[in-house]
N, C-alpha and C positions, 0 to 999 in steps of 0.2 A: 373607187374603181381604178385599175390599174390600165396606163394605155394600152395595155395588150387586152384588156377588157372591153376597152370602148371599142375597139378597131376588128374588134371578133363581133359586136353588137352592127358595127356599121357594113361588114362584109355579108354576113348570115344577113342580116335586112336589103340586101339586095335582091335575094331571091323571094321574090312574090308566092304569098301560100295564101289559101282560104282560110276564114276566120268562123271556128266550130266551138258550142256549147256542148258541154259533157254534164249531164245531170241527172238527179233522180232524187226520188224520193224518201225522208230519212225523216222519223216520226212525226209523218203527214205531210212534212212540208218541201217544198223544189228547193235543192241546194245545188249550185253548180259552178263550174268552171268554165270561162274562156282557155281554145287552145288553137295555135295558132301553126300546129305541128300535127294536122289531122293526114293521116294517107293510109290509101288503101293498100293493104298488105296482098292479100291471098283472093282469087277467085272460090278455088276449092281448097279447105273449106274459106267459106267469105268472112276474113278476117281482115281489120281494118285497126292502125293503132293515134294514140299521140304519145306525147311526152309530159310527163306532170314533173314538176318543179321538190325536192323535197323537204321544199320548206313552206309547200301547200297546206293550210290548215283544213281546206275543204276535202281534200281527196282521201283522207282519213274517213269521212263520214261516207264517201260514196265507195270505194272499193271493195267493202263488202257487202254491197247491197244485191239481190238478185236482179235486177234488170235494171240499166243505163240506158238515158237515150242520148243521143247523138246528133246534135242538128247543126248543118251547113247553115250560117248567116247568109239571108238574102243582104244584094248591094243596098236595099232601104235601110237596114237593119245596122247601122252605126250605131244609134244608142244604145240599143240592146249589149254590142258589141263593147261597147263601155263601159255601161253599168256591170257585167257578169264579170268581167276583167279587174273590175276593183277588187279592193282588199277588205274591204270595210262596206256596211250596211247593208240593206235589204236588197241584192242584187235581183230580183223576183217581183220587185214593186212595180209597176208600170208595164211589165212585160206580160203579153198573152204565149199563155201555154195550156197543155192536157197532158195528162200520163197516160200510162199505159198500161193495158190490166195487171203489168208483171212490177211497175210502180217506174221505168223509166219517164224524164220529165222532158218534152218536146215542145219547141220554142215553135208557134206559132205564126206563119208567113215564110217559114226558112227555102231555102231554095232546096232542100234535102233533109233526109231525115232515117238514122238508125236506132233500130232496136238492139240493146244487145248486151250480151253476157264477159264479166274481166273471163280473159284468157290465160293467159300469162303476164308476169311483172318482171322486166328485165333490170336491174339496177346498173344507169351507165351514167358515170360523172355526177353530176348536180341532177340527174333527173332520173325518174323511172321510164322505161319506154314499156307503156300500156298495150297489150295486145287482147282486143275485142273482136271475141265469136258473134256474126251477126245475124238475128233472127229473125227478122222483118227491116224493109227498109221501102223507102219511096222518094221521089223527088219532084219539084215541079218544073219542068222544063219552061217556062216564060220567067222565072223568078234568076236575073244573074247573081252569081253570089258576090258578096264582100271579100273584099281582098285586102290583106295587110304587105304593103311593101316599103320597107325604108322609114321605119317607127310610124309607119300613118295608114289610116284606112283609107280603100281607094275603090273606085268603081271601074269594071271593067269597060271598053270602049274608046 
């Protein structure tokens, strides 16, 4: 990594974002991504995107699927938030989830949670910027979410 590299890693991690599971179901079973790059786009229509990396080997398997779920990490939810972020293994093991009838996969306890359909795929730099039509959504207002700031997860308060 080049220090223009690191110093773009240390800048951008100052701005505090919520830490979101992008998943769904791909022959039978929940494969998913941590994104740490979740925001809501559009009221009308209720579009909402992130950013996927394009050197994702996951996002392959979920981009064409008909329904994606989308779940805000609650602040309990660091391991979760770890496990799905790795690169390697069973991200799925240990973790409670349900689908949904359309086959998106939703991390249960999250402090939020979207149903929804790829919209658009914008290709900028190293990443795709994902735009998700949303079809159903809900959240639990007692649940604060998990926050990634400054390479670390962090709880709000």
């Amino acid at each position: 990594m080049t220090a223009l590299d690191l110093n773009l890693r240390r800048v951008y991690g100052a701005y505090p974002t919520g830490v979101a599971v992008v998943a769904g179901l791909a022959g039978g079973r929940p494969v998913g991504i941590a994104a740490s790059s979740f925001v809501p786009v559009s009221l009308d229509p209720p579009l909402v995107s992130v950013c996927v990396a394009h050197t994702s080997t996951t996002w392959p398997l979920l981009r064409e699927l008909p329904r994606i779920g989308i779940s805000v990490l609650g602040a309990h939810q660091e391991d979760v938030g770890r496990r799905l972020g790795a690169r390697t293994g069973d991200r799925f093991a240990g973790v409670g989830w349900r689908s949904t009838p359309g086959g998106g996969v939703l991390v249960e306890g999250a402090s939020a949670w979207y149903e929804c359909t790829v919209e658009q795929r914008v290709r900028s730099g190293d990443h795709d910027i994902v735009v998700f039509r949303v079809h159903d959504l809900d959240a639990a207002p007692d649940v604060p979410p998990l926050v990634f700031h400054a390479s670390a997860f962090r709880r709000l308060g």
